[in-house]
C-alpha positions in Angstrom: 24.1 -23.8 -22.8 22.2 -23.6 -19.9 19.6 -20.3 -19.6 20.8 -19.1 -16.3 24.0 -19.6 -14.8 23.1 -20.8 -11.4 22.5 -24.3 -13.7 25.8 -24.8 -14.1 26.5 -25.2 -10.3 24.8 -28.2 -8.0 22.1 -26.3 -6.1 22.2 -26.2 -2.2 18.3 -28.0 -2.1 19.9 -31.2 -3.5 23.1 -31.4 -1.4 20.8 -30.9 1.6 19.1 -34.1 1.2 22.7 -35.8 -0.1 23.8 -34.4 3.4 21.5 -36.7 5.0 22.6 -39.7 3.5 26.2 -39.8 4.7 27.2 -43.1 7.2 26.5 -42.1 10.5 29.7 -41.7 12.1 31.7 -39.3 14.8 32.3 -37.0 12.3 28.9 -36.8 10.3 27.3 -36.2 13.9 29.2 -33.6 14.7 27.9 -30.5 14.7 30.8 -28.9 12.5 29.9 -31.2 9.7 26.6 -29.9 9.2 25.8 -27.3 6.5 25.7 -24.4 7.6 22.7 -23.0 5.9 20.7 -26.2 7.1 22.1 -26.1 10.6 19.6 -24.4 13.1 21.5 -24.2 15.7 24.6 -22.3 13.9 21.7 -20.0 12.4 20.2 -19.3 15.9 23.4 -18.3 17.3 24.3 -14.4 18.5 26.7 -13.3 16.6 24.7 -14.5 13.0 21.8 -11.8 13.9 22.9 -9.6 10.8 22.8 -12.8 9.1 18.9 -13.6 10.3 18.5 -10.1 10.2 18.8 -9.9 6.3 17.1 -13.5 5.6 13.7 -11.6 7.5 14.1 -8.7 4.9 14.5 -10.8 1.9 12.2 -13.4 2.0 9.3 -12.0 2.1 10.8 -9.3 -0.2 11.4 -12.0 -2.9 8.3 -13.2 -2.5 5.6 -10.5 -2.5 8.0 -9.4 -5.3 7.4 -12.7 -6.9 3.3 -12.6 -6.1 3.4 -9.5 -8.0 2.2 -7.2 -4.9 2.9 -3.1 -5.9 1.3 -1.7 -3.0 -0.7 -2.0 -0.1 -3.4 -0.9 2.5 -1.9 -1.1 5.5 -4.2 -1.7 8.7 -3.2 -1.1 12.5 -5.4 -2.1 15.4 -6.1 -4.0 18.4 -5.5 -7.8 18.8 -8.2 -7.8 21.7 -11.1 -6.1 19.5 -13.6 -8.9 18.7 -16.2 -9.5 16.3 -19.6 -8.3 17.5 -20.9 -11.6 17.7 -18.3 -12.4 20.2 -18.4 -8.9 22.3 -19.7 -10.4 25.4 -16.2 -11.7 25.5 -15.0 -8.3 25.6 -12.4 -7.4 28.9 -14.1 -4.0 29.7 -17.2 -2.5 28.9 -15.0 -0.1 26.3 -13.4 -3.1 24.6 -17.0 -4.2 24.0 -18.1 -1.1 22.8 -14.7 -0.7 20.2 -16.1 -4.0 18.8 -17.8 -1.7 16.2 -14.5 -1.1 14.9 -13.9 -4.6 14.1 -17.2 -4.2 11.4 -15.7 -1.1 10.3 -12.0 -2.4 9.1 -14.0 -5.5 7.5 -16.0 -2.9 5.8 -13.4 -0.6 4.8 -10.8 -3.3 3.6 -13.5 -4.9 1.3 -14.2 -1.8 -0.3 -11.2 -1.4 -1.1 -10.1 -4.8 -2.2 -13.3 -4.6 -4.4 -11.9 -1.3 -6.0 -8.2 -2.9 -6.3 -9.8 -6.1 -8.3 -11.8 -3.7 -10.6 -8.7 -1.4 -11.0 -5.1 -3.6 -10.6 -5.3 -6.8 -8.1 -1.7 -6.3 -7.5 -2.0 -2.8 -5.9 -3.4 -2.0 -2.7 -3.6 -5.1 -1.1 -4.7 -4.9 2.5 -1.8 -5.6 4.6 -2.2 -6.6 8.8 -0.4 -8.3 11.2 -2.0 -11.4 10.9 -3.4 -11.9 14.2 -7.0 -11.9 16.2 -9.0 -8.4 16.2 -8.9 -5.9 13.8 -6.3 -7.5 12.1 -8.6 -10.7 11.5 -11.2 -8.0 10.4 -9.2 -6.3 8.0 -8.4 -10.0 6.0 -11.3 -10.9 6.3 -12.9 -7.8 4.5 -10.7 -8.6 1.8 -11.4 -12.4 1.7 -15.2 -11.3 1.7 -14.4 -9.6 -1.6 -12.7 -12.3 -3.3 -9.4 -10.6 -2.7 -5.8 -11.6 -1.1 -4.5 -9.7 1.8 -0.6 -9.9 3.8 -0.5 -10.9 7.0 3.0 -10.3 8.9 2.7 -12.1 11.9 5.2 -12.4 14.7 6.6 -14.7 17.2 5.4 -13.6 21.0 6.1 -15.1 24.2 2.1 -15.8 24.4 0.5 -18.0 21.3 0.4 -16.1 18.5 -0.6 -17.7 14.9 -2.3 -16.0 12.4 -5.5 -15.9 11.6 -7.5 -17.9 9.1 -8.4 -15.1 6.6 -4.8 -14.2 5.4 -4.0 -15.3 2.0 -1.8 -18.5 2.9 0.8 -17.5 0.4 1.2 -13.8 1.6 1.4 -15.1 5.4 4.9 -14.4 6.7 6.0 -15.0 10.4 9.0 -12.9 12.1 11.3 -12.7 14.8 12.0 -8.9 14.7 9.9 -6.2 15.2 11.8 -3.7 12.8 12.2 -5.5 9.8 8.5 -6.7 10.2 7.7 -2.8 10.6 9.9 -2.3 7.3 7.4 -4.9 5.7 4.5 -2.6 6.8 6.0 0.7 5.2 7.8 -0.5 2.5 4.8 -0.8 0.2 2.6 1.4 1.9 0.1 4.0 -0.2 -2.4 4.1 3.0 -2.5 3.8 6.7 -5.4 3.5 8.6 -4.9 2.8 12.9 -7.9 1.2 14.9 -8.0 1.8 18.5 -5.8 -0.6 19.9 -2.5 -1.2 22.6 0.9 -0.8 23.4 1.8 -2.3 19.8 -0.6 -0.5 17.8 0.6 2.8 19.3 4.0 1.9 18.6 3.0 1.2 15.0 1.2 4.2 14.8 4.0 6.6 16.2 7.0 5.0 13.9 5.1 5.5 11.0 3.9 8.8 11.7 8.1 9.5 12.7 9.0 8.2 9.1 6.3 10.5 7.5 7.1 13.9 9.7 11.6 13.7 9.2 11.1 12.7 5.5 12.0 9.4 5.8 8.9 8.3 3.9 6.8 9.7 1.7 3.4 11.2 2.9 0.8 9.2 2.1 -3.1 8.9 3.2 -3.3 8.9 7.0 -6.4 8.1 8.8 -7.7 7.1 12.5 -10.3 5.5 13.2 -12.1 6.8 16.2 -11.7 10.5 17.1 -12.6 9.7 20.4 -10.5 7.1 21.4 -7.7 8.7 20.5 -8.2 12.0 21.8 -8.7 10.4 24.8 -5.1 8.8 24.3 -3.8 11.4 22.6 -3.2 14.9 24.0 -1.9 15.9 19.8 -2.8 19.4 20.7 -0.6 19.6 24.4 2.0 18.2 22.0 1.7 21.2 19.2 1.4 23.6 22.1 4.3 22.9 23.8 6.2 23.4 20.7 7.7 19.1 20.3 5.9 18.8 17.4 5.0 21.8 14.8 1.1 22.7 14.6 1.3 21.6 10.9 2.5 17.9 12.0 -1.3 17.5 13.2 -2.1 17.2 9.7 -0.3 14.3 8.7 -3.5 12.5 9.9 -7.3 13.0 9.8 -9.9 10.9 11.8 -12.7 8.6 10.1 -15.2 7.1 11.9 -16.5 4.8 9.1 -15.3 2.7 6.3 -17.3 4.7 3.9 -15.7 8.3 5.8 -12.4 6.4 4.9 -13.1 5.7 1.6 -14.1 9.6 0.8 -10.9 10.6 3.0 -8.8 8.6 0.4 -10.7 10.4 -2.1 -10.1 13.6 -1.1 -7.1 13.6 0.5 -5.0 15.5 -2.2 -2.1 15.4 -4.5 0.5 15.8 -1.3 -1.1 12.7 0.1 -0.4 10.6 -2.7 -4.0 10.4 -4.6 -2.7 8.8 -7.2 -2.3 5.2 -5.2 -5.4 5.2 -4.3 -7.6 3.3 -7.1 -10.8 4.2 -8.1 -10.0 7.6 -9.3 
């Protein structure tokens, strides 16, 4: 008897490539005759979005699941932050002067690959969103340590591909930005936001949402760059006129240094979710 019971039925991969092999006639051209899983056009149309909706949550569900990933490290930040070496490139004087930042997440995410790999590889696993800029830093800090990292890129009007650090088989590619945001969150034990844009900021604020209504647990919190942000970031206006409690500016702290980070994870506390954080 066959071990699992999906044996016992012809799997859909094989009558794919039968499908192909049919005479080629009005009827096998038409586009009613195709399979529907295998038809792109049926797949792309409006009213299957639940449909594509779920496929973006399960696959790479199923297969972090499969690569054994219990938590991550997740890292926000600026696309247009480049490496050092390449600040002259910069767009403004400040963009060249955040490129410190980009040393800083390739710091702090080899650290703390390096303490995942002595501790369990499969937990806390830096996690970006695959692209140019801090992102590439934070891969890359976990490449320099012999590590894997995620990288959940998305598909933008401009070019957008990810970049060459991500572990190839924890590089996923989406078409919505919720259920790629659900990806970010879903495993998270830390969150650390670089200065950074319009999608950084929108990062930043749904996750902080999820944390302040209960929606997620608490866990470790941390911006980089007190000055950036303040200067972004009126938190204090916000507490004083009473839209967010006084306590909510507590669900962060700001780090200036991967090795500030590293001691913030430390001592963040039992309510932040210590335990998650290896290297006890």
């Amino acid at each position: 008897m066959p071990d699992d019971h999906e044996n016992q039925f012809r799997r859909s991969s094989e009558d794919r490539i039968t499908a192909r092999q049919v005479p080629d006639t009005p009827q096998t051209r038409a586009p009613s005759y195709a399979l529907a899983f295998a038809d792109d056009a049926f797949m792309a149309r409006a009213d299957m979005r639940p449909v594509r909706l779920q496929l973006e949550l399960m696959k790479p569900e199923i297969l972090m699941n499969e690569a054994g990933v219990k938590s991550t490290v997740v890292l926000f930040g600026g696309a247009r932050i480049p490496d050092p070496v390449h600040k002259d490139t910069a767009r403004t004087p400040m963009l060249a002067d955040l490129t410190r930042y980009y040393d800083e997440a390739r710091t702090f995410a080899r650290l703390i690959t390096e303490r995942s790999l002595a501790d369990d590889p499969c937990a806390n696993i830096i996690a970006t969103g695959g692209g140019p800029g801090v992102m590439e830093a934070g891969n890359r800090g976990a490449a320099d340590a012999g590590g894997v990292s995620i990288g959940l890129n998305i598909v933008l009007p401009h070019e957008q591909a990810p970049n060459m650090y991500v572990t190839p088989g924890l590089c996923f590619n989406f078409h919505y930005f919720a259920i790629r945001k659900m990806h970010f969150l879903m495993r998270a034990s830390a969150i650390c936001v670089f200065p950074g844009g319009f999608g950084t900021l929108d990062e930043m604020f749904e996750a902080l949402t999820l944390i302040q209504t209960g929606r997620m647990a608490r866990v470790p919190f941390l911006l980089f760059g007190r000055a950036f942000w303040e200067g972004v970031v009126n938190w204090q206006a916000l507490a004083d006129a009473g839209v967010i409690a006084q306590a909510d500016l507590q669900l962060f702290r700001y780090v200036e240094t991967a090795e500030e980070a590293i001691a913030a994870l430390d001592g963040w506390g039992e309510e932040g979710m210590r335990e998650e954080i290896p290297g006890r």
